[in-house]
Each structure stands twice: as C-alpha cells, then as structure tokens.
ROSE-842094 format. One record per residue: residue number from 1; residue in three letters; x, y, z of N, C-alpha, C in turn. Coordinates in pm, 1 decimal. Layout:
BEGIN
SITE   pos   code        n_X        n_Y        n_Z       ca_X       ca_Y       ca_Z        c_X        c_Y        c_Z
SITE   NUM    Ala          X          Y          Z          X          Y          Z          X          Y          Z
...
REM end
This chain:
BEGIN
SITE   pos   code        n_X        n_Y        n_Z       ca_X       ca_Y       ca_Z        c_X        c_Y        c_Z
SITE     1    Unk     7901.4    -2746.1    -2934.8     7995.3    -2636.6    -2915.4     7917.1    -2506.9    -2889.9
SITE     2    Unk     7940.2    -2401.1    -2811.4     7943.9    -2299.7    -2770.3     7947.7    -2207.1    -2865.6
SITE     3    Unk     7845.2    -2113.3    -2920.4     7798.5    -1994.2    -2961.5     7967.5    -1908.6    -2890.1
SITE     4    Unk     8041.8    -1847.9    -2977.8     8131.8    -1771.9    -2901.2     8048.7    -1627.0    -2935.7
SITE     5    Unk     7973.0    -1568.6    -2992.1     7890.6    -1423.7    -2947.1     7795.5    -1420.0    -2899.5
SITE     6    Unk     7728.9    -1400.4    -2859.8     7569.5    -1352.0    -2793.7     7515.8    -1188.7    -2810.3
SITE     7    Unk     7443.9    -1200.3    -2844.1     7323.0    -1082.8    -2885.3     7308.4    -1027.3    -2697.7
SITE     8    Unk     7340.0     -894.5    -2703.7     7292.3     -849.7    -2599.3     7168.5     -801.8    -2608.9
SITE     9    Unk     7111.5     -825.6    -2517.4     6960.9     -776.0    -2512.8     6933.0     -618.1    -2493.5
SITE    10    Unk     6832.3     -616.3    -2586.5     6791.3     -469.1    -2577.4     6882.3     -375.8    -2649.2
SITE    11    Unk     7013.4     -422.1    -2716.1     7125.8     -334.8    -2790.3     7146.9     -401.1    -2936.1
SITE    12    Unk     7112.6     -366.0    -3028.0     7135.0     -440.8    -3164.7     7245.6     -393.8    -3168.1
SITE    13    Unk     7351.6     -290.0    -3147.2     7467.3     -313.1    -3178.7     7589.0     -372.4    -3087.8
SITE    14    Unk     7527.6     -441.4    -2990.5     7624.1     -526.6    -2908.1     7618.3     -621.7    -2870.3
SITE    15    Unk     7750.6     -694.3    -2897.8     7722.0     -872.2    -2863.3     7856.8     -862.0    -2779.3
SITE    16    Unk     7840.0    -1004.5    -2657.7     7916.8    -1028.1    -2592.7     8021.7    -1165.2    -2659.3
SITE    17    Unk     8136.4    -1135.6    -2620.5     8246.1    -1263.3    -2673.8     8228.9    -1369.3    -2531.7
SITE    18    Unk     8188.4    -1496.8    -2530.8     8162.6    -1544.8    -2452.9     8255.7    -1601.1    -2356.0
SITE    19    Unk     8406.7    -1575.6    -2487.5     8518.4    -1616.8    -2436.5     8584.2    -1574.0    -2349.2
SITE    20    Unk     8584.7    -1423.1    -2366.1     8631.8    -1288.5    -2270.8     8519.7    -1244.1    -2194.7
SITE    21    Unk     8412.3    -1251.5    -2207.5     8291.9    -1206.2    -2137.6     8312.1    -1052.5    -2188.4
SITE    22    Unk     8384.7    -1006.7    -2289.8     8341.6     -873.8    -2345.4     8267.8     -840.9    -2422.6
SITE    23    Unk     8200.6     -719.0    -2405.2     8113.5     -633.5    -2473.5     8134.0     -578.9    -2593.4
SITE    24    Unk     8138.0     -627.3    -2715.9     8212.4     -533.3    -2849.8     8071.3     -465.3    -2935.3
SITE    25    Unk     8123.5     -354.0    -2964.9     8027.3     -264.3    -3042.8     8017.5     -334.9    -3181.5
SITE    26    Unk     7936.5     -365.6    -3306.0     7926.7     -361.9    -3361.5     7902.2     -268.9    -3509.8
SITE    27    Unk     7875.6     -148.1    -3440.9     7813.2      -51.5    -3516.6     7945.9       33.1    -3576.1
SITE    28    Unk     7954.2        1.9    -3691.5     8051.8       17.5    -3794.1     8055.0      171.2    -3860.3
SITE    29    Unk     7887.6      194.3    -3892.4     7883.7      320.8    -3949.8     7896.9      450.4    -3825.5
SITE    30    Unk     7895.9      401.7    -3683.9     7939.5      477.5    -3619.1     8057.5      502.5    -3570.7
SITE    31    Unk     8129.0      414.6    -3610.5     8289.8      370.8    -3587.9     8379.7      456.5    -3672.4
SITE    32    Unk     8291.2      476.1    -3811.3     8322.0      567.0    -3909.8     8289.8      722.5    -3888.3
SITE    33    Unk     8204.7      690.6    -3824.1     8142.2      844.7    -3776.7     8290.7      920.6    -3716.8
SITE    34    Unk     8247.1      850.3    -3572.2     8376.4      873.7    -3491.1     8504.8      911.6    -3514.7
SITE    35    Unk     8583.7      841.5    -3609.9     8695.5      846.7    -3634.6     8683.6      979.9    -3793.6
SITE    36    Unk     8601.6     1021.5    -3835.9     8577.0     1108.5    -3913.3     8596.5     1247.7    -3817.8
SITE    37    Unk     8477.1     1244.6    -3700.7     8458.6     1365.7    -3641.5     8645.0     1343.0    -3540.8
SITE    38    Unk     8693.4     1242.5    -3523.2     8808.3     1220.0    -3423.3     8935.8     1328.0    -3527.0
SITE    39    Unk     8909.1     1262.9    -3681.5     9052.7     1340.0    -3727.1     9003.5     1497.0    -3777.2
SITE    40    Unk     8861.4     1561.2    -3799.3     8846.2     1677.8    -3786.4     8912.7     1770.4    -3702.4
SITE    41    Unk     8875.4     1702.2    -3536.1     8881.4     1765.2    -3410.9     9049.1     1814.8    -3441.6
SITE    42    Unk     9111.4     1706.0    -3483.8     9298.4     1662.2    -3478.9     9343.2     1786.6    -3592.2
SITE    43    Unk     9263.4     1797.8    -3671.4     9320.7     1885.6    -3802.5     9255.3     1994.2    -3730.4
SITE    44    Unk     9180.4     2049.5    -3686.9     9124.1     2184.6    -3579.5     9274.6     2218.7    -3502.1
SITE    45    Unk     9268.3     2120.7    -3392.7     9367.2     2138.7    -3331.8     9536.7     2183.9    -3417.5
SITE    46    Unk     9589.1     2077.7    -3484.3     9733.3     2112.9    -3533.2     9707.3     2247.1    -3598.7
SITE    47    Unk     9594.0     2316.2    -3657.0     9540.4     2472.8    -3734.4     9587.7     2578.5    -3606.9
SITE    48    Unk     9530.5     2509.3    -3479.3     9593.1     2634.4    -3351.2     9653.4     2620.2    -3315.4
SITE    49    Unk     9745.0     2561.3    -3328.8     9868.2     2497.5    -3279.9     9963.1     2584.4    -3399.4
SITE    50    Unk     9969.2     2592.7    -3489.7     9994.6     2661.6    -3621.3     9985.2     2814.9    -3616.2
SITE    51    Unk     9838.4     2837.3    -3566.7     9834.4     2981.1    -3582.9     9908.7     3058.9    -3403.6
SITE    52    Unk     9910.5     2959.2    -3351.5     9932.0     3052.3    -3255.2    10098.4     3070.4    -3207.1
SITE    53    Unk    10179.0     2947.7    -3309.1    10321.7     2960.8    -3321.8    10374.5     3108.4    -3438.4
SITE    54    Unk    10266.7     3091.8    -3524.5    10261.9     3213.2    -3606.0    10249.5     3363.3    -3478.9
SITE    55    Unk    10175.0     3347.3    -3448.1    10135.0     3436.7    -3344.8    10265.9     3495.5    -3280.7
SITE    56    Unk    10336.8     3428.4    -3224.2    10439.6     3425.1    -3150.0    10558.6     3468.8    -3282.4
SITE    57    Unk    10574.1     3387.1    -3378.0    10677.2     3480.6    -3462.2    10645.9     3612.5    -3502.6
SITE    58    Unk    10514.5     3647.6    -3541.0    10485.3     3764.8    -3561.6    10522.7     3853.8    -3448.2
SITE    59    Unk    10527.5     3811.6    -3320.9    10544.7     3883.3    -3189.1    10675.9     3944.3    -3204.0
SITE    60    Unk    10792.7     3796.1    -3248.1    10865.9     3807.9    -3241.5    11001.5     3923.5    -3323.3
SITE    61    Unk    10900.1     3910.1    -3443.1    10988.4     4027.6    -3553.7    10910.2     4162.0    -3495.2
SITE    62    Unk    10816.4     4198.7    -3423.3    10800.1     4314.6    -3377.8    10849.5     4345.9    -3307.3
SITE    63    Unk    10897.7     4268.1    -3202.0    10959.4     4338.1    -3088.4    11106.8     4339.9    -3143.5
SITE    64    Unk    11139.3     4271.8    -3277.6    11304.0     4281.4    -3307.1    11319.5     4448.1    -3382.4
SITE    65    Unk    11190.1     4456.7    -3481.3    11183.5     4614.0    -3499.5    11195.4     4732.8    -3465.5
SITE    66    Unk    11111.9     4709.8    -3309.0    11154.4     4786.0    -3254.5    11245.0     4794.3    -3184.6
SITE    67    Unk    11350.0     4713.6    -3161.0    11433.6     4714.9    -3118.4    11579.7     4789.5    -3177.6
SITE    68    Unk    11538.4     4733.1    -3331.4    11626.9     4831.5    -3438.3    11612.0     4939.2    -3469.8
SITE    69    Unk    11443.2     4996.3    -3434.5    11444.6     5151.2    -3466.3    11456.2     5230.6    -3335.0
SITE    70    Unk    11522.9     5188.5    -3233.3    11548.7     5253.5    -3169.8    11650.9     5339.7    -3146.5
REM end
C-alpha cells in the first residue's frame, strides 16, 4: 500500500497528500502565529470602525447645537 503523505523536499514543513496531489503546511506553531496576528489585525480594525462612528455622532450633536443656538 501507498504512503498517502510524502515529505517534500527541501521544506520540513510540507508534505504532499498523494491522494489529492496537495501541498499541506504542517507548521502548527505558525498556524498559531497567524491566526493570533489575524484576530489582532480584526480587533484593530472593529476599534476604527468604532471610533470613527463615534466620530460621526460627535459630528452629529454639534451640528444639532448649533443649530439650536441659533
């Protein structure tokens, strides 16, 4: 029977599925990496997404102010 992974050469973290002829990463602690720096980026983002709806209400009760002290 048939080895279904193979060691790619020259890459310790990649073996091929012989079945699919795909390439899968192995490297786990970078998988972790990734998805660490992936939900940082995500919590960055929804923060300006946040401040800049703030932004806009703050806009918004100013221009209602002045609208009343006129």
């Amino acid at each position: 029977m048939k080895t279904r992974y193979l060691q790619v050469e020259e890459k310790e973290n990649l073996i091929r599925d012989t079945r699919s002829q795909a390439i899968l990463n192995t490297d786990l602690e970078g998988l972790k990496a990734y998805r660490t720096q992936k939900r940082k980026f995500n919590e960055i983002e929804k923060i300006k997404c946040d401040v800049d709806d703030i932004k806009c209400d703050i806009q918004e009760i100013k221009d209602m102010i002045r609208a009343i002290s006129r």
